[in-house]
C-alpha positions as CSV (number, residue, x, y, z in Angstrom):
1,X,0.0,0.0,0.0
2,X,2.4,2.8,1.0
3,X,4.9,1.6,-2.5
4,X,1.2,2.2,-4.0
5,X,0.7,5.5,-2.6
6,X,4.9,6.6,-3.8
7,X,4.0,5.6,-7.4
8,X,0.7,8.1,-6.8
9,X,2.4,10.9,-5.6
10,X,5.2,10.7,-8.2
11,X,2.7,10.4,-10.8
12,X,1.1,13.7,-10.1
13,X,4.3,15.6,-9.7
14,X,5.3,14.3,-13.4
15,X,1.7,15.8,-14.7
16,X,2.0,18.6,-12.7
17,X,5.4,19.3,-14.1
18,X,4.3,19.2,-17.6
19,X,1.7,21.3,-17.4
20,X,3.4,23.7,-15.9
21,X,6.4,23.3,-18.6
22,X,3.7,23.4,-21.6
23,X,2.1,26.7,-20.4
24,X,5.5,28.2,-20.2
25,X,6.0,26.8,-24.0
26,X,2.9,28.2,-24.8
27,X,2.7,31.8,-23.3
28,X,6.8,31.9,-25.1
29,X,5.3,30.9,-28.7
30,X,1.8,32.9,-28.6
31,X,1.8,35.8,-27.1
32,X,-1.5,36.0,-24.3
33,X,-4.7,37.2,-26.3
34,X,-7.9,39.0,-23.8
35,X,-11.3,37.1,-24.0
36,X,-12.5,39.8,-26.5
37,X,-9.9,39.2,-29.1
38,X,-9.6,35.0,-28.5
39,X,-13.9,35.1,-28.8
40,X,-14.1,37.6,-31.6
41,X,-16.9,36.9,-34.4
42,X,-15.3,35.9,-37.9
43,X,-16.7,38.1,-40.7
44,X,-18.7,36.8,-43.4
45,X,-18.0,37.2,-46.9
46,X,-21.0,35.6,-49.5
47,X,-18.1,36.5,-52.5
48,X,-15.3,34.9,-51.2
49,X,-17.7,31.7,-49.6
50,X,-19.0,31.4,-53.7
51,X,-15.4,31.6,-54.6
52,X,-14.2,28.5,-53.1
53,X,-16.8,26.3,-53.6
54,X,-17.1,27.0,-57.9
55,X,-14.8,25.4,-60.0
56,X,-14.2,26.7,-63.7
57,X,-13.6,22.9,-65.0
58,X,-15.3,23.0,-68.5
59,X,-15.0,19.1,-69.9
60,X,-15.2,20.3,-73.8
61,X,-12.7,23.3,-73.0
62,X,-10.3,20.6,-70.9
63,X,-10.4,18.4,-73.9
64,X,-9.5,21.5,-76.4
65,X,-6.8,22.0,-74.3
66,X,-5.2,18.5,-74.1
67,X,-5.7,18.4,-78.2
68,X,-3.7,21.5,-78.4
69,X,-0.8,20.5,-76.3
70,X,-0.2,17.9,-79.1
71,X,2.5,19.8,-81.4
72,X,1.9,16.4,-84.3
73,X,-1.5,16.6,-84.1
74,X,-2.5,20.0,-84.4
75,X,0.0,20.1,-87.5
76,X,-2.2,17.4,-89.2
77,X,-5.1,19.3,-88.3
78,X,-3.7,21.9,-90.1
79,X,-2.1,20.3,-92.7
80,X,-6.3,18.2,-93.3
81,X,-7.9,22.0,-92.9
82,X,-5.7,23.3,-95.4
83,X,-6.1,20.3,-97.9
84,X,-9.9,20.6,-97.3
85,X,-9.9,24.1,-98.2
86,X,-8.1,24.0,-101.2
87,X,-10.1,20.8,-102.4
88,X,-13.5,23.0,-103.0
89,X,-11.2,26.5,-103.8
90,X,-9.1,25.0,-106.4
91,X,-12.1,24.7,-109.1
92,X,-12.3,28.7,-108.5
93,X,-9.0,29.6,-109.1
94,X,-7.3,31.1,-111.8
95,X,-5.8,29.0,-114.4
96,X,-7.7,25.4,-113.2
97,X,-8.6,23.2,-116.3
98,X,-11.5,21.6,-116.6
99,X,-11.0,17.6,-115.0
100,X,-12.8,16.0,-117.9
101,X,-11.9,18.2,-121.0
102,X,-9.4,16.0,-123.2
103,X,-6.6,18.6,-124.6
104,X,-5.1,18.3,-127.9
105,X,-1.6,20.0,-129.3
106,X,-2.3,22.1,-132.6
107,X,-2.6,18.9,-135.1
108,X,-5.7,18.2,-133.3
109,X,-3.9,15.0,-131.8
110,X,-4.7,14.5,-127.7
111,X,-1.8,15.4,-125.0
112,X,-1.6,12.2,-123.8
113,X,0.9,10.6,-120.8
114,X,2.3,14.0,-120.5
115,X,5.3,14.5,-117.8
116,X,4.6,17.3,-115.0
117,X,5.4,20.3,-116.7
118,X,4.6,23.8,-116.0
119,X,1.2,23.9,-117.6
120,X,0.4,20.0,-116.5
121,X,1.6,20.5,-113.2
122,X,0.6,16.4,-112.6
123,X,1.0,16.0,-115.9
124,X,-1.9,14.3,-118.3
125,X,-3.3,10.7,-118.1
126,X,-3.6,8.2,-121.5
127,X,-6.2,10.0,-122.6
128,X,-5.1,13.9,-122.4
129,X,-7.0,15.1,-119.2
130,X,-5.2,17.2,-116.8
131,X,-4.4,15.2,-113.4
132,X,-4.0,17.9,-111.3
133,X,-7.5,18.7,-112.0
134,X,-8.9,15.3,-112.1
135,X,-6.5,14.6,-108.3
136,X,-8.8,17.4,-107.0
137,X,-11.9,16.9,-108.3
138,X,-11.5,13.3,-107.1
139,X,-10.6,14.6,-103.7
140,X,-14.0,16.1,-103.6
141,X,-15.6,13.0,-104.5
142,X,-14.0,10.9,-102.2
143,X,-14.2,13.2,-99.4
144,X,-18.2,13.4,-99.9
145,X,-18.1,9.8,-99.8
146,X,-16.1,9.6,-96.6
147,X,-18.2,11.8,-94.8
148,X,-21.4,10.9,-95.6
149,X,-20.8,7.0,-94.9
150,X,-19.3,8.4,-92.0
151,X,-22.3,10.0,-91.0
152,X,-24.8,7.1,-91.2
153,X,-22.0,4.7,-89.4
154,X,-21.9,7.3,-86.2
155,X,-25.9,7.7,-86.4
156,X,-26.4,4.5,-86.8
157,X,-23.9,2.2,-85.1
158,X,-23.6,4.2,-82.1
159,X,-28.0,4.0,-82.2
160,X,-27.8,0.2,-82.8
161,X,-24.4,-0.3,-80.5
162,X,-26.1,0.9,-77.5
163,X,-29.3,-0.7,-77.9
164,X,-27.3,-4.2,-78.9
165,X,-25.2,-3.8,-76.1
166,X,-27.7,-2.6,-73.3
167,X,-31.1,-4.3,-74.2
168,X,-29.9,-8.0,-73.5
169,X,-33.0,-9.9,-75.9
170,X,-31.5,-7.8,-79.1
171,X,-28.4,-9.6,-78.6
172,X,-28.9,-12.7,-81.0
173,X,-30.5,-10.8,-83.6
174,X,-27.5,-8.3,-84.1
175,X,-25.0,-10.7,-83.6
176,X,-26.5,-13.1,-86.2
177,X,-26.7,-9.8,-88.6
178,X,-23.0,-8.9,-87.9
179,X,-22.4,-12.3,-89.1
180,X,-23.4,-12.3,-92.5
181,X,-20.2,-11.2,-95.1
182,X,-20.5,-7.9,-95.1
183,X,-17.8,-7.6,-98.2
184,X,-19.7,-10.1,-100.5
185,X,-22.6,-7.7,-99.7
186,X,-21.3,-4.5,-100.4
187,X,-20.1,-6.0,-104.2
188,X,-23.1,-7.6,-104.5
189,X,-25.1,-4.1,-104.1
190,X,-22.4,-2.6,-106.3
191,X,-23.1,-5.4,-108.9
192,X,-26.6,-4.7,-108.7
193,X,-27.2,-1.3,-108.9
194,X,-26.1,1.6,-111.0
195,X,-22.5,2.5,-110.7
196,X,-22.8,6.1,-109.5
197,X,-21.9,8.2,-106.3
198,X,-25.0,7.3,-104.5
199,X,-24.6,3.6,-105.5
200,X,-21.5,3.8,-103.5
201,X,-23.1,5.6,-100.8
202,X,-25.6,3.4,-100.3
203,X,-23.7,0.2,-100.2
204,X,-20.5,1.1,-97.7
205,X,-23.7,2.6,-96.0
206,X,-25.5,-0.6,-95.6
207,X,-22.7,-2.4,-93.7
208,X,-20.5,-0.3,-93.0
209,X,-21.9,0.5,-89.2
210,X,-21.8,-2.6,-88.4
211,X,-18.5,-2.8,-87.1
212,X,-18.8,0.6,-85.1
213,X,-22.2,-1.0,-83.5
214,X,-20.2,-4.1,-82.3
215,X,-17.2,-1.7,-80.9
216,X,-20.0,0.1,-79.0
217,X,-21.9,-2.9,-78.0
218,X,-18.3,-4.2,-76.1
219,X,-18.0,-1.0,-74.9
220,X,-21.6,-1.0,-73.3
221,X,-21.1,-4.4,-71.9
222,X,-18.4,-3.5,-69.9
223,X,-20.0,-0.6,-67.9
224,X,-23.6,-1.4,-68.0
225,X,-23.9,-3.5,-64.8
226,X,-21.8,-0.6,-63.2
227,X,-23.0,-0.1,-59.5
228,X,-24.4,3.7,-60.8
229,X,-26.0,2.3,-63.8
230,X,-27.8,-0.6,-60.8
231,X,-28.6,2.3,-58.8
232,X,-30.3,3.7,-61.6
233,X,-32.3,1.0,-62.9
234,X,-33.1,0.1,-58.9
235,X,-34.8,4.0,-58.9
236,X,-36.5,3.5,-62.1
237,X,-35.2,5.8,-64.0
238,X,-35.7,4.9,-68.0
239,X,-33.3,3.2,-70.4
240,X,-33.4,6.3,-72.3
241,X,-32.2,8.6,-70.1
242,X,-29.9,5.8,-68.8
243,X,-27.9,5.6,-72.4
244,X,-27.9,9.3,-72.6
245,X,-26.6,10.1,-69.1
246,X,-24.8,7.2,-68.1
247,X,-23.3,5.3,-71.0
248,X,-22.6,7.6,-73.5
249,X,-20.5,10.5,-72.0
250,X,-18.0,7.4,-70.5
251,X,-17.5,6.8,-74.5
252,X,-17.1,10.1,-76.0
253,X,-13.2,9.4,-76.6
254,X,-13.5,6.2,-78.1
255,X,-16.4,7.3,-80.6
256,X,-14.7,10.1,-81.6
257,X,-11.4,8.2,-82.9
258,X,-13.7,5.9,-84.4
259,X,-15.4,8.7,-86.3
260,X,-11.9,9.7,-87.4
261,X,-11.0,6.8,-88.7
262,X,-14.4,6.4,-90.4
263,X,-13.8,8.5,-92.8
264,X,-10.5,6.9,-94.6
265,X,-12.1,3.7,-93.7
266,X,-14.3,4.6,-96.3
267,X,-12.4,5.8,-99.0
268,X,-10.3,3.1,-98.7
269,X,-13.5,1.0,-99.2
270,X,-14.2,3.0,-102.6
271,X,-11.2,2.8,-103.4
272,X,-11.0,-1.4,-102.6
273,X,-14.6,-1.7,-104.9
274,X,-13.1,0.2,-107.8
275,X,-9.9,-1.7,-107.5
276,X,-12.3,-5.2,-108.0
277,X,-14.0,-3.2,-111.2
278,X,-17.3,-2.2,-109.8
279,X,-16.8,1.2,-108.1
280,X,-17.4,4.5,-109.8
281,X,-17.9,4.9,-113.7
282,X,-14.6,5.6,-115.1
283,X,-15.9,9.4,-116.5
284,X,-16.1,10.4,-112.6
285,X,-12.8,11.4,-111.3
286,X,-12.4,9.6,-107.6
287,X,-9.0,8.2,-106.1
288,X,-9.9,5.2,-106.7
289,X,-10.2,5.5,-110.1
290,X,-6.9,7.5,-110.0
291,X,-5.1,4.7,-107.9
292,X,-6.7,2.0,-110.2
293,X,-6.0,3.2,-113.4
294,X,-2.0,4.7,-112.0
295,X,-1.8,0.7,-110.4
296,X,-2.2,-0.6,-114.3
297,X,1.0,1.4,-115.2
298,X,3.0,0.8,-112.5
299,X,5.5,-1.2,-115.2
300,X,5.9,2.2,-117.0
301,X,9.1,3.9,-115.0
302,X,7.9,7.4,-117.3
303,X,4.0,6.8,-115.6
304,X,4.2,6.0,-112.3
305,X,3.8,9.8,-111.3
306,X,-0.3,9.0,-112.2
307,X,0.1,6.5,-109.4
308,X,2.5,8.2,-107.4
309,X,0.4,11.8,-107.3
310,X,-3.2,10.0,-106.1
311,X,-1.6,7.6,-103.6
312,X,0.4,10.8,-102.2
313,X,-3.3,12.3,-101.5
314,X,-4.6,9.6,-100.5
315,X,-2.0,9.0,-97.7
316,X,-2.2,12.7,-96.2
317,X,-5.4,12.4,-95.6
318,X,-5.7,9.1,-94.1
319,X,-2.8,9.5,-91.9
320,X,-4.0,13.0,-90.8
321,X,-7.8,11.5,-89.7
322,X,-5.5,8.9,-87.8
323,X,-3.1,11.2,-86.1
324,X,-6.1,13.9,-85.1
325,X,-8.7,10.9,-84.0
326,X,-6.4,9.2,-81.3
327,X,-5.1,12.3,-80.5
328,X,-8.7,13.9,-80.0
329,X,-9.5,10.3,-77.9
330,X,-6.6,10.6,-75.6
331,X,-8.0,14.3,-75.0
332,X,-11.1,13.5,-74.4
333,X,-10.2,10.8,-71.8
334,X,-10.9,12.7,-68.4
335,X,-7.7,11.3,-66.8
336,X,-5.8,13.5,-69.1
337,X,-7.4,16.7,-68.2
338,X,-4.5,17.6,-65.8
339,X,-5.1,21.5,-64.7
């Protein structure tokens, strides 16, 4: 009891002692403050309150900024802004020739397989027409095809993808249609129809969203049982507003490369279905009636610049929509918007 009653008494001394030694360190560091200043009401400022809970974060403007910070890609962007630009200028500008007109030296005789020169600055095809105009005007006409196939895969796939991909009984249906040959079906509707623009259209049209519905579809199946998209379903909200809230905005960087790489996609399909002899009519300039009919004298050394000049075209704009689609997805992914 009394070597109890020691280790009690030297207990308290200890505490006593450091109290006593932490209001010394105390009063030392801050210096003593009266009741009125310690209790003192903070004043309240509604400006500077809204200033710290508001946050400028702008998810199209973070993206711009991530796409920008890519030196490569904005060049191509450049470089595919400028060669759109001059693709619909160049019929308007002084000097062009007309792609179809077939010209002929003073003995009435046509100006055929002429070298690049400084009036044929491509040089002329078997026939006489000037390349440089017929490259252009083939541009155009592959470019309209790109973008408008383009156009009806987005709507389309990305319509179908989600519905495939969410709606569980539409499953076997779509996957038994993504099944059948889509290549033997797009000659077969070229066969068919009447070569022509809208023929072509029409066909890369008809299966061509196909493959973007199954890349959406995979997408869908990995985040659609989600604990958010449960939570939703478990509230009731609809499937509608589920896809347009939930699903989509997580696959805004993956459907935008796939839209850039839709378009090249396609005009390497018109030019793959004039290659096989069943694309455009030979009288409409396209590049792949350029490539097909450059390919055919490819064991001419003096006329491989008609091969050499559409391929060259057809490369710049292909790798550009590459270059600018992955580098738009990688902006568009949230974990790159770094501030």
């Amino acid at each position: 009891m009394k070597r109890l009653g020691f280790h009690t008494l030297r207990d308290q001394a200890t505490d006593a002692l450091g109290d006593k030694l932490s209001r010394q360190l105390q009063e030392e560091v801050t210096p003593k403050m009266s009741d009125e200043e310690a209790f003192s009401f903070a004043e309240f400022n509604a400006e500077d309150a809204e200033r710290g809970g508001y946050s400028d974060y702008s998810y199209w403007k973070s993206t711009l900024r991530a796409f920008f910070q890519n030196k490569i890609a904005v060049f191509f962007l450049f470089v595919m802004i400028a060669v759109l630009l001059f693709t619909f200028i160049q019929p308007y500008l002084p000097g062009q020739k007309d792609p179809i007109l077939i010209h002929n030296d003073q003995w009435g005789l046509p100006l055929n397989n002429i070298p690049p020169s400084k009036e044929f600055w491509f040089g002329t095809n078997s026939i006489g027409q000037d390349l440089w105009a017929r490259i252009w005007a083939g541009t155009r006409t592959s470019l309209f095809i790109g973008f408008s196939v383009a156009l009806v895969e987005a709507v389309v796939g990305i319509l179908v993808g989600v519905l495939w991909g969410y709606v569980r009984k539409l499953d076997f249906f779509f996957t038994e249609l993504y099944n059948v040959p889509q290549t033997l079906l797009l000659i077969l509707i070229s066969y068919i129809l009447k070569p022509g623009v809208s023929t072509i259209v029409f066909a890369l049209s008809l299966t061509g969203w196909l493959g973007m519905a199954r890349f959406i579809r995979n997408q869908i199946i990995i985040i659609r049982d989600r604990d958010y998209n449960l939570a939703s379903r478990c509230l009731g909200i609809s499937t509608g507003r589920i896809i347009v809230k939930n699903l989509l905005p997580y696959m805004v960087s993956v459907i935008t490369m796939r839209m850039a790489l839709a378009i090249p996609s396609a005009i390497g399909n018109e030019v793959f279905v004039t290659y096989i002899g069943i694309g455009l009519p030979v009288d409409t300039p396209s590049l792949g009636n350029l490539i097909q009919t450059g390919r055919s004298l490819m064991t001419v050394a003096s006329l491989r610049y008609q091969l050499f000049f559409p391929v060259a075209v057809l490369v710049v704009i292909t790798v550009s929509f590459y270059i600018i689609g992955n580098a738009f997805a990688d902006a568009a992914d949230p974990k790159n918007h770094v501030r």
